[in-house]
C-alpha atoms as a printed R data frame, in Angstrom:
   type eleno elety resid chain resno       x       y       z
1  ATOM     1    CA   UNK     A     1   0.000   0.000   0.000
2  ATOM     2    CA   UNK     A     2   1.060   3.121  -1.129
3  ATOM     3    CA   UNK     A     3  -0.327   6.343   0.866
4  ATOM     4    CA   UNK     A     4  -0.492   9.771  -0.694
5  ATOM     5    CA   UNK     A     5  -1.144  13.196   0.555
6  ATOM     6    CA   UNK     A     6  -4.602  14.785  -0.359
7  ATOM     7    CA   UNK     A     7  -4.020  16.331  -3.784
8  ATOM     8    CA   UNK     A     8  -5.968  19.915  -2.203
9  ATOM     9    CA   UNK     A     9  -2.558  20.470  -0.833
10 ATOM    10    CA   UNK     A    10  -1.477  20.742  -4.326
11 ATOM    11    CA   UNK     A    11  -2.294  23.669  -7.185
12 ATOM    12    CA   UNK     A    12  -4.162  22.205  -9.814
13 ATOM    13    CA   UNK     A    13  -1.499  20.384 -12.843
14 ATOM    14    CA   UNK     A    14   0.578  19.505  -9.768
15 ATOM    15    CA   UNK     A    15   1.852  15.955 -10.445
16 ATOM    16    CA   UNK     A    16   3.020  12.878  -8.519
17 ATOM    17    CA   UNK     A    17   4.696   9.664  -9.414
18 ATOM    18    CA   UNK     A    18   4.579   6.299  -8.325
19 ATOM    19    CA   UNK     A    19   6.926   3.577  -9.413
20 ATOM    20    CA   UNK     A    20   7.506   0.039  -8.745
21 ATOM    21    CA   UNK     A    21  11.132   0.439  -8.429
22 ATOM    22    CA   UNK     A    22  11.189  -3.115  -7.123
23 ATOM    23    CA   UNK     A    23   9.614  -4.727  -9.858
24 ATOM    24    CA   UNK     A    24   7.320  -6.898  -7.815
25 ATOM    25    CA   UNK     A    25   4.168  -5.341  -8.615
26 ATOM    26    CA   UNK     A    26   2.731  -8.149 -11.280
27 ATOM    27    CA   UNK     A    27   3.025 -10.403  -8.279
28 ATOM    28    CA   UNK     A    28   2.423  -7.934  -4.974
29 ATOM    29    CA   UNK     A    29   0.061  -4.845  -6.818
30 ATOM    30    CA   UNK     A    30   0.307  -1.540  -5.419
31 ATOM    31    CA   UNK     A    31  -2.828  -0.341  -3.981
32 ATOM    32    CA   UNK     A    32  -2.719   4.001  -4.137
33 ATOM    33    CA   UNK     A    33  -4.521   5.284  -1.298
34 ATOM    34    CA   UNK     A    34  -5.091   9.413  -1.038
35 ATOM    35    CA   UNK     A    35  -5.290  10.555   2.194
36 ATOM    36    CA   UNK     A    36  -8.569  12.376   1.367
37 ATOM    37    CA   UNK     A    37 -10.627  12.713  -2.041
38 ATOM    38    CA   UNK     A    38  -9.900   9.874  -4.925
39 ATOM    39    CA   UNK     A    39  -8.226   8.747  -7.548
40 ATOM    40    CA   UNK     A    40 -10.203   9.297 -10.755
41 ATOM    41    CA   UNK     A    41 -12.976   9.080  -8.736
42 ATOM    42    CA   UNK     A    42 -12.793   5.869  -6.761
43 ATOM    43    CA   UNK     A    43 -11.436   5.382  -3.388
44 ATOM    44    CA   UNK     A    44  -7.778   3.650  -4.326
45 ATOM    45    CA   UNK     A    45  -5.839   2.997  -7.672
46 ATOM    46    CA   UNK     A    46  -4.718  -0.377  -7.719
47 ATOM    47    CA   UNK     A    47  -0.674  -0.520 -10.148
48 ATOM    48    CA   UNK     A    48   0.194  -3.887 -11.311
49 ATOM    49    CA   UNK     A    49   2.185  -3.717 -13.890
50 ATOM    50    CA   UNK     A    50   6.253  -4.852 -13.340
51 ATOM    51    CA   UNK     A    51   8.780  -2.032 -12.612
52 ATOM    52    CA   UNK     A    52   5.378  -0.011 -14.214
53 ATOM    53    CA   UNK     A    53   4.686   3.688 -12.701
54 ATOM    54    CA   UNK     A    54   1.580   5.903 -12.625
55 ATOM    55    CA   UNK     A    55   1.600   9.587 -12.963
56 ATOM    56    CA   UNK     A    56  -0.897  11.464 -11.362
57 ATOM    57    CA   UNK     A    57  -1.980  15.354 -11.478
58 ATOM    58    CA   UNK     A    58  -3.948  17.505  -8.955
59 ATOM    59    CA   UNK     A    59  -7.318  18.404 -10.683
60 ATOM    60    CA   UNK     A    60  -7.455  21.487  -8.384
61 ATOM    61    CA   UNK     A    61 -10.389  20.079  -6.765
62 ATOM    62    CA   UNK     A    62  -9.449  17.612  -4.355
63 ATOM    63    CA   UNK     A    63  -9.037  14.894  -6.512
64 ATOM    64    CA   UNK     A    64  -6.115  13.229  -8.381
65 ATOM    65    CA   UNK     A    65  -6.825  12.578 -11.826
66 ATOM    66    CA   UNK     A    66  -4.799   9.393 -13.724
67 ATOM    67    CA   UNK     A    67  -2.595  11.026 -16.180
68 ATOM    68    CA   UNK     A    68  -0.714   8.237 -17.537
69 ATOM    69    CA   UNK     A    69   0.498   4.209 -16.270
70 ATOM    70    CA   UNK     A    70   4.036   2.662 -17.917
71 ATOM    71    CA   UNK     A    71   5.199  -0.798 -18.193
């Protein structure tokens, strides 16, 4: 589990990264929690993808909005 601060502490087009620098996701998935509002409108975003990464931007309304996952 990967915990994240709430993206209203960020200006909207802020962005944060998470990465699976250890390459065990596709066996052990990351699940993204904010610490208040959601991820493209659900509660957690779940990353499974080996050594992937998901990039995530501050909608500037207490959300964080999925930009973009890599392999």
């Amino acid at each position: 589990t990967q915990n994240i601060p709430a993206s209203n502490f960020f200006t909207a087009g802020s962005e944060i990264i998470v990465k699976d620098a250890a390459g065990t996701a596709n066996t052990y998935p990351i699940t993204i929690t904010p610490a208040s509002g959601t991820i493209d409108g659900s509660a957690t975003f779940v990353m499974d993808q080996y050594f992937g990464s998901v990039s995530m931007v501050a909608d500037g309304a207490g959300d964080w909005m999925v930009e973009a996952t890599k392999p």
